[in-house]
C-alpha positions, 0 to 999 in steps of 0.5 A: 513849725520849726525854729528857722521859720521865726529865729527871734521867738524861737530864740527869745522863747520857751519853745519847749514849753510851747507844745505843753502849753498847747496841748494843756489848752487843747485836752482842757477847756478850749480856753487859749488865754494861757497859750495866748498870754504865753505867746504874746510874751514870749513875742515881746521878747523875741521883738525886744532881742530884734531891736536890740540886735537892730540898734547895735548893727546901726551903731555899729554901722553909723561908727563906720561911716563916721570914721571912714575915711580915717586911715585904720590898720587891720588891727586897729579895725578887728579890735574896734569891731570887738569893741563895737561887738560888746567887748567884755571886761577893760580893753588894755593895751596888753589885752590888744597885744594878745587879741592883735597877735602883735607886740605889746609896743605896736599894741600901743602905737596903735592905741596911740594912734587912735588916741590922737584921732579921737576914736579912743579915749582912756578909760577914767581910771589911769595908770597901770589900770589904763583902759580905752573905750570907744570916744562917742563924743566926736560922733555926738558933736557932729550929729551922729547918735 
């Protein structure tokens, strides 16, 4: 068996340790409950990791359908994908700058831009700590969860 064959067990398991299992379980009594438990475990973690990776591709998908016909730059794109790809930390528009490869001006005016289209809205905390995350309200309203 290689990891190819099942990605999300291998991923969410302690393969390492499978073959010690098993081998423990063979050279003892035949009892496979302890191999057995430890699959099934390490199998409700590999299914949790598939759904999660599920829910965060039809997030991102139903953002995109929502908002497409709205007219994106390519910054403006790569950066809400960043953020629809679990961004970490406090997106700025310095942080926009940096990651765009573009002036800390066009950073914002793109910032701007999506402020008024509604896909963005400023993080609570105003200022020189001014962050943007992505606006779900309008998504939610229209019914699109």
């Amino acid at each position: 068996m290689n990891s190819g064959d099942y990605p999300y067990i291998w991923q969410a398991g302690d393969w390492p340790n499978w073959r010690f299992i098993l081998e423990r379980t063979q050279k003892q009594s035949m009892d496979v409950t302890e191999w057995l438990a430890w699959f099934l475990d390490t199998l409700h973690r590999a299914v949790d990791q598939a759904r999660q990776t599920l829910d965060a591709v039809l997030i991102k998908a139903r953002f995109w359908q929502f908002w497409a016909t709205t007219p994106l730059n390519e910054r403006q794109v790569k950066l809400l994908n960043r953020l629809l790809d679990g961004f970490e930390g406090k997106l700025t528009s310095i942080k926009w700058a940096a990651i765009a490869k573009c002036s800390p001006d066009t950073a914002l005016r793109d910032i701007n831009d999506l402020l008024t289209r509604g896909v963005l809205r400023k993080s609570e905390a105003g200022g020189r700590s001014t962050s943007y995350v992505l606006n779900e309200t309008p998504m939610v309203e229209r019914g699109h969860p």
